[in-house]
OpenMM code with the backbone's topology and positions (N, CA, C; nanometers):
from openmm import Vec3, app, unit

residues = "UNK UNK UNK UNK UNK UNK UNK UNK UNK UNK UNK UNK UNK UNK UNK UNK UNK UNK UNK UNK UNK UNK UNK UNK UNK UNK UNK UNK UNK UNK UNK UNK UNK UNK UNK UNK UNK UNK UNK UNK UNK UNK UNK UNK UNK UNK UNK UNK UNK UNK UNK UNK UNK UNK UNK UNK UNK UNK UNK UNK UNK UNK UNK UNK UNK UNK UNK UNK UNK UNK UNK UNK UNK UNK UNK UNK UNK UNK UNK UNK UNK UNK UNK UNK UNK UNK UNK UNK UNK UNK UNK UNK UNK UNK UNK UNK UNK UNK UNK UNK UNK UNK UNK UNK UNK UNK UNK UNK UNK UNK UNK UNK UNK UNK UNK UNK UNK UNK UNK UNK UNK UNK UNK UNK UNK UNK UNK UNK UNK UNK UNK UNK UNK UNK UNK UNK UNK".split()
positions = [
    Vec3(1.4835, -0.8994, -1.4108),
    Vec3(1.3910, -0.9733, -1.4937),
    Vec3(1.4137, -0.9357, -1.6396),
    Vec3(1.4525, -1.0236, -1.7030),
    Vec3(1.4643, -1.0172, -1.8883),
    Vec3(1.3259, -0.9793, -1.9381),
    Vec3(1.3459, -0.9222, -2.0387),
    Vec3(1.1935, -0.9234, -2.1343),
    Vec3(1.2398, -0.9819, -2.2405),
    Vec3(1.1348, -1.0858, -2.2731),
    Vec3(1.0777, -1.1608, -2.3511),
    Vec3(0.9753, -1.1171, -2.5160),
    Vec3(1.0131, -1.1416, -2.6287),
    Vec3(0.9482, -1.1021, -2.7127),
    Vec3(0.8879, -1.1950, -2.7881),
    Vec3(0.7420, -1.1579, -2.8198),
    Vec3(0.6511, -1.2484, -2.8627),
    Vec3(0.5513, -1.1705, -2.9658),
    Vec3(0.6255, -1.1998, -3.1384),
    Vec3(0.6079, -1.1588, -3.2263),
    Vec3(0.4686, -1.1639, -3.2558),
    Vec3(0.4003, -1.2611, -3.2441),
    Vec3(0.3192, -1.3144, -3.3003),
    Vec3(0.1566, -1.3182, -3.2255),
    Vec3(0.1551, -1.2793, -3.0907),
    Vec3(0.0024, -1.3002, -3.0268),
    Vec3(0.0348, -1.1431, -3.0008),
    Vec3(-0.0209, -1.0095, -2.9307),
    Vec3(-0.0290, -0.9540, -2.8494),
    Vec3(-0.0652, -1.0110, -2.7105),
    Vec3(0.0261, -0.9901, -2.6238),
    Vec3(0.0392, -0.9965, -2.4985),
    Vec3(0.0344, -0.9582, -2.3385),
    Vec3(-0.0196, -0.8159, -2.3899),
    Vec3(-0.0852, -0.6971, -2.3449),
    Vec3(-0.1982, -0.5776, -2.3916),
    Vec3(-0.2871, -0.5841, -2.3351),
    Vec3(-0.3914, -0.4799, -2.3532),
    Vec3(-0.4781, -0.3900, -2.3022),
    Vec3(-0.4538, -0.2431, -2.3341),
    Vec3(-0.4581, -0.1626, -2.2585),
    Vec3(-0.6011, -0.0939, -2.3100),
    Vec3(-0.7321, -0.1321, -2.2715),
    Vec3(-0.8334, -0.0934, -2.3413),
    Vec3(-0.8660, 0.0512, -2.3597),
    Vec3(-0.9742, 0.0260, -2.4653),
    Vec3(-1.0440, 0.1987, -2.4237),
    Vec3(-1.0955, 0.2904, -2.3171),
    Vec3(-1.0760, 0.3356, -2.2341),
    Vec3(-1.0867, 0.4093, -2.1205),
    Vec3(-1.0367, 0.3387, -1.9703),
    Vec3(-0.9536, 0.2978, -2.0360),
    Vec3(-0.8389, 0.2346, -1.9148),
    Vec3(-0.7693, 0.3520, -1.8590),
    Vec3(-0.6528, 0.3957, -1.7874),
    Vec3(-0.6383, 0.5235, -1.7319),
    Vec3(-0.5051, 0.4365, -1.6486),
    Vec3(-0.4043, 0.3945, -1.6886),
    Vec3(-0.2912, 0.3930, -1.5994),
    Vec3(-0.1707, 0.4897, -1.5664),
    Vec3(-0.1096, 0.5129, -1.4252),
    Vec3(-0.0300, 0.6148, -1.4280),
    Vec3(0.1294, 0.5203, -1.3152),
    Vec3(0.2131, 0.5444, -1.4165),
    Vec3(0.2959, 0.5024, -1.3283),
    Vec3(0.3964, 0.4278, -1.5050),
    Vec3(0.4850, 0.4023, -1.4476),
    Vec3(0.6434, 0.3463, -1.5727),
    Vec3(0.5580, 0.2195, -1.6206),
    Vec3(0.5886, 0.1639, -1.7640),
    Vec3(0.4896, -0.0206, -1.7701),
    Vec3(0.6025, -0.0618, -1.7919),
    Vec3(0.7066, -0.2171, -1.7586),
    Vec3(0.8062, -0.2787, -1.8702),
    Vec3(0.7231, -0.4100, -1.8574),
    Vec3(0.6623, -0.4491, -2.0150),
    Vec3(0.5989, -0.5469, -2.0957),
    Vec3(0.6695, -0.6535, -2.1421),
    Vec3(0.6471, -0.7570, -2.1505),
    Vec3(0.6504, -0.8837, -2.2111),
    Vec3(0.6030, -0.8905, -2.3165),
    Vec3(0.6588, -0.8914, -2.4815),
    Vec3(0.5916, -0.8618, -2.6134),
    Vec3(0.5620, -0.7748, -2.6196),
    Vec3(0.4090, -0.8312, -2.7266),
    Vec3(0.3781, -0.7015, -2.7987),
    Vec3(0.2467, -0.6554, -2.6870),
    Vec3(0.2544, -0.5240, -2.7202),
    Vec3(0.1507, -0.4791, -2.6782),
    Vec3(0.0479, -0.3930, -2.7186),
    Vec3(-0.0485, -0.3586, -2.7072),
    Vec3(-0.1661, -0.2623, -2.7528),
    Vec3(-0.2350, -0.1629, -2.6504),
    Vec3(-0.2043, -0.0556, -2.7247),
    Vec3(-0.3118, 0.0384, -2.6376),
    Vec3(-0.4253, 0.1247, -2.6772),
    Vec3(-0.5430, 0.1272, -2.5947),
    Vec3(-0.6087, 0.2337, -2.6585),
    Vec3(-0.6812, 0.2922, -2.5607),
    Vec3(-0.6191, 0.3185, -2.4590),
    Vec3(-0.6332, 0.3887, -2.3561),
    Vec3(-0.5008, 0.5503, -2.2747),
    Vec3(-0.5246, 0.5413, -2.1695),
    Vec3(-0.4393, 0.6371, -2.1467),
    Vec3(-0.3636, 0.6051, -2.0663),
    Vec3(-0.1516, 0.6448, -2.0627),
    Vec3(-0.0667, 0.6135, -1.9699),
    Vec3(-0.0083, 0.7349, -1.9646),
    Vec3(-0.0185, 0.6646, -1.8637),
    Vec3(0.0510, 0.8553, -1.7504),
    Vec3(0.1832, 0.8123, -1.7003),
    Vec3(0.2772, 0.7457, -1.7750),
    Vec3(0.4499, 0.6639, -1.7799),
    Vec3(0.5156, 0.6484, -1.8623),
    Vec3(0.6176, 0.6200, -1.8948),
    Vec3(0.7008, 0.5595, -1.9652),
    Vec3(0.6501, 0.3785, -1.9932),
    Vec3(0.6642, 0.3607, -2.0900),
    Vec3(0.6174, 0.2165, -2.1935),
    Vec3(0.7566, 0.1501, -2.2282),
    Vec3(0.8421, 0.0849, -2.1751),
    Vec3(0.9805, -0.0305, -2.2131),
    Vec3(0.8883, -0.1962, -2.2462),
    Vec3(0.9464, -0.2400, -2.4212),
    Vec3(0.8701, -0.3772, -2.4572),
    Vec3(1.0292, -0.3778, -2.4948),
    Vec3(1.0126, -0.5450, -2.4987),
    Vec3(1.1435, -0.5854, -2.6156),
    Vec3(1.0599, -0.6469, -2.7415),
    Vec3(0.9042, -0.6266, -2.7396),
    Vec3(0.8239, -0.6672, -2.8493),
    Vec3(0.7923, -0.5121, -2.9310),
    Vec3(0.6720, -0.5284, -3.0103),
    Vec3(0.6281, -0.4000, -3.0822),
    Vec3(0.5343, -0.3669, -2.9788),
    Vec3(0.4986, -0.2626, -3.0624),
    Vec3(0.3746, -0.1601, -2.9957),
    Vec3(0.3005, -0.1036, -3.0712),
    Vec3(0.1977, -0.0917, -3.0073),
    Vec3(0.0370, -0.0595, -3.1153),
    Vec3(-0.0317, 0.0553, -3.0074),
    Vec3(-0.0274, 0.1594, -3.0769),
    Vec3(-0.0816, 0.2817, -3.0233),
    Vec3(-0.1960, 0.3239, -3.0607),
    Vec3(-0.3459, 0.3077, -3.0271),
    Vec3(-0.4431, 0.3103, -3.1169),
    Vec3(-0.4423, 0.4260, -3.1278),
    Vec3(-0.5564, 0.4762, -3.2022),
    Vec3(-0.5782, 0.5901, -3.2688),
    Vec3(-0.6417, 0.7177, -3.1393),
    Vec3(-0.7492, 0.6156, -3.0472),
    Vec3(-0.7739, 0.7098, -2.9378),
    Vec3(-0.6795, 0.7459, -2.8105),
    Vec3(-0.5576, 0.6322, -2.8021),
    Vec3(-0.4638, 0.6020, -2.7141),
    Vec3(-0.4080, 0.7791, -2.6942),
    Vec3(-0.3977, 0.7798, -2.5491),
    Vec3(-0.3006, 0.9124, -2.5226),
    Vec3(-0.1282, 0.8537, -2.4120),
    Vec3(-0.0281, 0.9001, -2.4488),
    Vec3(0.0470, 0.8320, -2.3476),
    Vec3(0.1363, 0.9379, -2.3340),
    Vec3(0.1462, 0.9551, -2.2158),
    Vec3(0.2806, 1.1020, -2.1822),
    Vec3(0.3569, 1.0161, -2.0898),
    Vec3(0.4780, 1.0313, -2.1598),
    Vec3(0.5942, 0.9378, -2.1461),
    Vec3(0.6571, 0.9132, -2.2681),
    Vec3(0.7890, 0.8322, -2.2364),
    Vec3(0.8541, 0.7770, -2.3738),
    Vec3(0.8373, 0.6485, -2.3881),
    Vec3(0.8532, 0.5830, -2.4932),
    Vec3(0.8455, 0.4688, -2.5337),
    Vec3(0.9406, 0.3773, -2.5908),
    Vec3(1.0097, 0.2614, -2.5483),
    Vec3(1.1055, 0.2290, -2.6123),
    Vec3(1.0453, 0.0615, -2.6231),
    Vec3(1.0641, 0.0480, -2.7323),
    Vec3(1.0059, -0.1344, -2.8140),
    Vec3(1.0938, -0.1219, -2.9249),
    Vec3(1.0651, -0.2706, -2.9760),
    Vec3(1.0716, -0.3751, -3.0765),
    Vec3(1.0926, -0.2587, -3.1753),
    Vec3(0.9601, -0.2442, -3.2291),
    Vec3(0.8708, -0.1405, -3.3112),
    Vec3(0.7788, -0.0647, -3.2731),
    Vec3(0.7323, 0.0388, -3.3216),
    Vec3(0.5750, 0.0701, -3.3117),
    Vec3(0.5301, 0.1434, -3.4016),
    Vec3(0.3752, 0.1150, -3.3818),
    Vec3(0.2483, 0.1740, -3.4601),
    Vec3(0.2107, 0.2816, -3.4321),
    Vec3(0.1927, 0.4027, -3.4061),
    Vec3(0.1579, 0.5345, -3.3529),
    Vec3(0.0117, 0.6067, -3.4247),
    Vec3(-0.0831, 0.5185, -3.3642),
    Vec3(-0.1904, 0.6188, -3.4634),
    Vec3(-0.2402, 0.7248, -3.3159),
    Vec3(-0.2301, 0.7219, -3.2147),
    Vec3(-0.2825, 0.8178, -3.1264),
    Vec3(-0.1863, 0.9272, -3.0718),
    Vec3(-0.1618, 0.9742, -2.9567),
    Vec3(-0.1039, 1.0851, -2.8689),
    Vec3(0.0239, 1.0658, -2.8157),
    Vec3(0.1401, 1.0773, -2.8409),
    Vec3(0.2433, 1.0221, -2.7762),
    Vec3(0.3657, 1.2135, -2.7404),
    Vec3(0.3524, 1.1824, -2.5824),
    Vec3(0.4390, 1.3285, -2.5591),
    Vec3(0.5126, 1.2636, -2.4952),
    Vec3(0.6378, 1.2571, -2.5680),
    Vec3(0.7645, 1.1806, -2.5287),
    Vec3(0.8328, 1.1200, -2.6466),
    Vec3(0.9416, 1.0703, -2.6187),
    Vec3(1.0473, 1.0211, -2.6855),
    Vec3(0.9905, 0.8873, -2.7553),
    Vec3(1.0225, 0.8200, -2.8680),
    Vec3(0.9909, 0.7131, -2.9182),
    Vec3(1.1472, 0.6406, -2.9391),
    Vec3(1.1498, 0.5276, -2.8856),
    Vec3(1.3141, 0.4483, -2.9432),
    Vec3(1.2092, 0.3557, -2.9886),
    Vec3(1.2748, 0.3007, -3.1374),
    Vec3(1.1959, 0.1364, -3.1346),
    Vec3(1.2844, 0.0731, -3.3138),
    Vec3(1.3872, 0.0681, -3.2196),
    Vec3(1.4915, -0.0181, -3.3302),
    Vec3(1.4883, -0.0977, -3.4685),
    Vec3(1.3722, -0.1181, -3.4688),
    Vec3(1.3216, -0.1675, -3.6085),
    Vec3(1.2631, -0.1091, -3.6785),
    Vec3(1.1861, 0.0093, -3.6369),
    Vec3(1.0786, 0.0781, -3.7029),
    Vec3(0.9845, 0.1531, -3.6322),
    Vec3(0.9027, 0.2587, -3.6953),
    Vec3(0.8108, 0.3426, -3.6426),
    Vec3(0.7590, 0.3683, -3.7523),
    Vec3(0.5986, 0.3889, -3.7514),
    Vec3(0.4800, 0.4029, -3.8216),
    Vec3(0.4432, 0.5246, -3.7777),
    Vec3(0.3818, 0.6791, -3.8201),
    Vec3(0.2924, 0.7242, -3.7554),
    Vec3(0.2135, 0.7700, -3.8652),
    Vec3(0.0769, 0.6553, -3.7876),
    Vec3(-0.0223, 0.6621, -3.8652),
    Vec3(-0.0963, 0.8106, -3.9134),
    Vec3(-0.1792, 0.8365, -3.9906),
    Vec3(-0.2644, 0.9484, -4.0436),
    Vec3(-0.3102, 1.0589, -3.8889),
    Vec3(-0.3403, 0.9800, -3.7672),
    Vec3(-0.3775, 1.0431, -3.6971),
    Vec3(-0.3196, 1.0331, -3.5833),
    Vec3(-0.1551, 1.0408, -3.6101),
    Vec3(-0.0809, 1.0329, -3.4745),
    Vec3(-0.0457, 1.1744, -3.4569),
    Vec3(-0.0162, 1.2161, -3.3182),
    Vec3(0.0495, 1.3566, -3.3111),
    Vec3(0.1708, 1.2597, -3.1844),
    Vec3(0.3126, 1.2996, -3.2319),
    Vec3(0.3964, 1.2674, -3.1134),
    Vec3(0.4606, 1.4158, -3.1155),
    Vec3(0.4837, 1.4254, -2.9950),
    Vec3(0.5641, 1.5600, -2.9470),
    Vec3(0.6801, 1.5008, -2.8615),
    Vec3(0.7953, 1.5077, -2.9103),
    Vec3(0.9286, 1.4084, -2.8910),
    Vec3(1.0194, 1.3637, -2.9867),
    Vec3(1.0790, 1.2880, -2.9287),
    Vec3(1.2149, 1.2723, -3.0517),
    Vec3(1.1846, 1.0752, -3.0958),
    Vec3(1.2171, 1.1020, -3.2298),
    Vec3(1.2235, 0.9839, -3.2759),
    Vec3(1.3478, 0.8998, -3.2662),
    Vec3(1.3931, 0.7656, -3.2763),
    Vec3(1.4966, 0.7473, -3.3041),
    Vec3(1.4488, 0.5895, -3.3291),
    Vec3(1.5163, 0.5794, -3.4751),
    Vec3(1.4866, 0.4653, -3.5164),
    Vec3(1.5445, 0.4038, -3.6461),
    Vec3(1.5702, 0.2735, -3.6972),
    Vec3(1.6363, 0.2882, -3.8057),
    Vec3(1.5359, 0.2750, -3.8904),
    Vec3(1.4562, 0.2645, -3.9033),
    Vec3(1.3125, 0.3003, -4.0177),
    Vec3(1.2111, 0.3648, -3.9522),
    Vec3(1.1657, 0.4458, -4.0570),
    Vec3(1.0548, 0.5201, -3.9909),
    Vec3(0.9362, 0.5966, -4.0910),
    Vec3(0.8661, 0.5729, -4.0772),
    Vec3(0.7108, 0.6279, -4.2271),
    Vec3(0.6702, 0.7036, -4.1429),
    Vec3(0.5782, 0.8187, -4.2093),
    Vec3(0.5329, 0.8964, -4.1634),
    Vec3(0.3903, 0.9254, -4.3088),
    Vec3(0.2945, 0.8819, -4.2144),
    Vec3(0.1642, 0.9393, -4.3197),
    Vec3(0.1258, 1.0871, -4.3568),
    Vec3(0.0463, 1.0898, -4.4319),
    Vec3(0.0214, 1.2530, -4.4592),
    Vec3(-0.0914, 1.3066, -4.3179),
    Vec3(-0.1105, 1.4374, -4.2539),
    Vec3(-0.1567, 1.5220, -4.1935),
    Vec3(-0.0852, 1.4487, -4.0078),
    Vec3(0.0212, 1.4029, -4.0335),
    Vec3(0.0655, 1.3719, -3.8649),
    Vec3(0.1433, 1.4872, -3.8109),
    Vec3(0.1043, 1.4916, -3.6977),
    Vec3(0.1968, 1.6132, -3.6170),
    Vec3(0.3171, 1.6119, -3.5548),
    Vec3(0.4254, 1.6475, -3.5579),
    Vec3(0.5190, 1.4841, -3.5511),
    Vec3(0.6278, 1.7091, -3.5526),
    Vec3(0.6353, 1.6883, -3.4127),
    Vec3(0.7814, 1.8070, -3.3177),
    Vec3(0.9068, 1.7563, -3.2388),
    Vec3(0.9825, 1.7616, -3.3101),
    Vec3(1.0913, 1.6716, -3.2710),
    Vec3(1.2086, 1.6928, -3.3168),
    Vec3(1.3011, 1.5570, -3.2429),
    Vec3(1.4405, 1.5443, -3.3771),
    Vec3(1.3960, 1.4000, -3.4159),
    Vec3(1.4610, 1.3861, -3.5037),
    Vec3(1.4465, 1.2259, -3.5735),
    Vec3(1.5903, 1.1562, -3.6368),
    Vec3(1.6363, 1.0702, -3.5722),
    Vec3(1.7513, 0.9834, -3.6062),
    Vec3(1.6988, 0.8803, -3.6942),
    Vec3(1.6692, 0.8374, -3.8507),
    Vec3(1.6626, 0.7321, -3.8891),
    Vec3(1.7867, 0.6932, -3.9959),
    Vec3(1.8633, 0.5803, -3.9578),
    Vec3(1.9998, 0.5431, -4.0416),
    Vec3(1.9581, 0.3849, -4.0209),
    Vec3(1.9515, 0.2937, -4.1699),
    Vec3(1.8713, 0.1741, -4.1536),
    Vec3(2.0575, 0.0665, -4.1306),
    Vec3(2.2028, 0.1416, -4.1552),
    Vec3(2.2812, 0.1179, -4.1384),
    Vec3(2.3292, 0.0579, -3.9971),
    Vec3(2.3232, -0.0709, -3.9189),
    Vec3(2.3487, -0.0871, -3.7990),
    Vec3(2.4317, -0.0308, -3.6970),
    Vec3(2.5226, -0.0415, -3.7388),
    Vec3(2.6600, -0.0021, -3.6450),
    Vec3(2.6202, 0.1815, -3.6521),
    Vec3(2.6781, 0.1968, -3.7867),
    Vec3(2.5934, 0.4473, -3.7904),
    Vec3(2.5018, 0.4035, -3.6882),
    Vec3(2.4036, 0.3397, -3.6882),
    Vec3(2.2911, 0.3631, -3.6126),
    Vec3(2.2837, 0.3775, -3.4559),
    Vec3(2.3615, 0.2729, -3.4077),
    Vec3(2.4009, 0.2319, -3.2829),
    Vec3(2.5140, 0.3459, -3.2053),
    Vec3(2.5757, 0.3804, -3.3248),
    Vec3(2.6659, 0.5100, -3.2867),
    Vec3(2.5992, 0.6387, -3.2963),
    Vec3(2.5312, 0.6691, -3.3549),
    Vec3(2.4647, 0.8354, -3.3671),
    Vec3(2.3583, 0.8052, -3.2774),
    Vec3(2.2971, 0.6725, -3.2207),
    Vec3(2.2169, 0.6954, -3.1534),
    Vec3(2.2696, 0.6986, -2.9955),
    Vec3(2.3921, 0.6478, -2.9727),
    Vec3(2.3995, 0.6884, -2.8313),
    Vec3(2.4914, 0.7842, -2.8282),
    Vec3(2.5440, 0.8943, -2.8834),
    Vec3(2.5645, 0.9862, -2.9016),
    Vec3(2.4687, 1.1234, -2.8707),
    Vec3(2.3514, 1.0759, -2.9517),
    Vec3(2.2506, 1.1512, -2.9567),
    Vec3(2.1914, 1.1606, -2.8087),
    Vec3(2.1574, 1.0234, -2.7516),
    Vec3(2.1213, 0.9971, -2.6272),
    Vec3(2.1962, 1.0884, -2.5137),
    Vec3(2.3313, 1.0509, -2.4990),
    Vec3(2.4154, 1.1240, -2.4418),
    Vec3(2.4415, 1.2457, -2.4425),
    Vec3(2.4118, 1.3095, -2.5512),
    Vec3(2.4070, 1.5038, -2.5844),
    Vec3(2.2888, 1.5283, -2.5335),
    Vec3(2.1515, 1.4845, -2.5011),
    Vec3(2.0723, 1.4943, -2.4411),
    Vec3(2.0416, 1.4737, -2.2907),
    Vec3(2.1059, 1.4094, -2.2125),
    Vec3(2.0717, 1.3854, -2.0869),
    Vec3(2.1869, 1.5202, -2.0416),
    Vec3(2.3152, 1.5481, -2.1403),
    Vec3(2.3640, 1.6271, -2.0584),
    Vec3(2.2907, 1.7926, -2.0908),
    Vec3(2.1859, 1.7685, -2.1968),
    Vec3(2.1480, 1.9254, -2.1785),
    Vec3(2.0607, 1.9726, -2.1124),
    Vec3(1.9964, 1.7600, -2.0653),
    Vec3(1.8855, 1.8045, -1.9767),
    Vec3(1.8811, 1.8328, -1.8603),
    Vec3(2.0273, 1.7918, -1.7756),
    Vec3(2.0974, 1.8067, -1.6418),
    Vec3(2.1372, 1.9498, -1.6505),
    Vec3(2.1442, 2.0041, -1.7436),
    Vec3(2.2335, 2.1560, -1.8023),
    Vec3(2.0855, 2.2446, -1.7523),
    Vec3(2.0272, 2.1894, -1.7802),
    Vec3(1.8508, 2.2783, -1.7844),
    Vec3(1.8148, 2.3058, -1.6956),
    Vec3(1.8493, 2.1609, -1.5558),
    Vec3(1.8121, 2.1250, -1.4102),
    Vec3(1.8891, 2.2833, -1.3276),
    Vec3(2.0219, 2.3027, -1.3663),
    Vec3(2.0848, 2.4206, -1.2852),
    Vec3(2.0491, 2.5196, -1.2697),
] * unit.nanometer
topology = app.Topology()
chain = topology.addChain("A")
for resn in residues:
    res = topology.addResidue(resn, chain)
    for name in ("N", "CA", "C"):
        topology.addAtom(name, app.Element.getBySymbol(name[0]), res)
């Protein structure tokens, strides 16, 4: 099944004291302000509210990060983390802001250059799965 991106409505919503556990792959954009206990795959953006908690990684469009994110962020166009995001994980993105007092433990790949980008990022990808198989022994 392809994913579909849909700039313009949000297309998913994950309310306040919602509580899902398990992988999501979305159609567009989506919003959360609840809690996921998975991994998050959009080919749209993403909107992380401010109360949102999600342990897992996240890979979209873009995203907004004002809440809890323990995991990896990919999101090819861009990343926001708002005033009151804490992510514990690695960034990788070709733009990326960062507000004042965010908690933000990681590595961070941002090169707004396509091709550098596409190359240091699966590079990067790849030095990682083998240190994480390295870890497993």
């Amino acid at each position: 099944m392809a994913l579909h991106s849909d700039d313009i409505s949000i297309n998913t919503l994950i309310g306040n004291g919602s509580v899902v556990t398990g992988n999501l792959r979305i159609n567009g954009f989506i919003r959360i302000d609840g809690d996921i206990n998975g991994s998050l795959e959009t080919d749209g953006n993403v909107i992380i509210g401010e109360k949102a908690r999600l342990k897992g990684n996240v890979n979209a469009k873009s995203a907004i990060i004002g809440g809890i994110v323990l995991g990896d962020v990919i999101a090819r166009e861009g990343v926001t983390l708002l005033s009151s995001a804490v992510v514990i994980g690695d960034i990788i993105s070709r733009k990326v802001q960062i507000e004042d007092h965010v908690v933000f433990h990681g590595y961070c790949i941002s090169l707004d250059n396509e091709e550098k980008f596409d190359g240091e990022s699966e590079k990067y990808l790849q030095a990682k799965i083998i240190r994480n198989k390295a870890s497993l022994t």
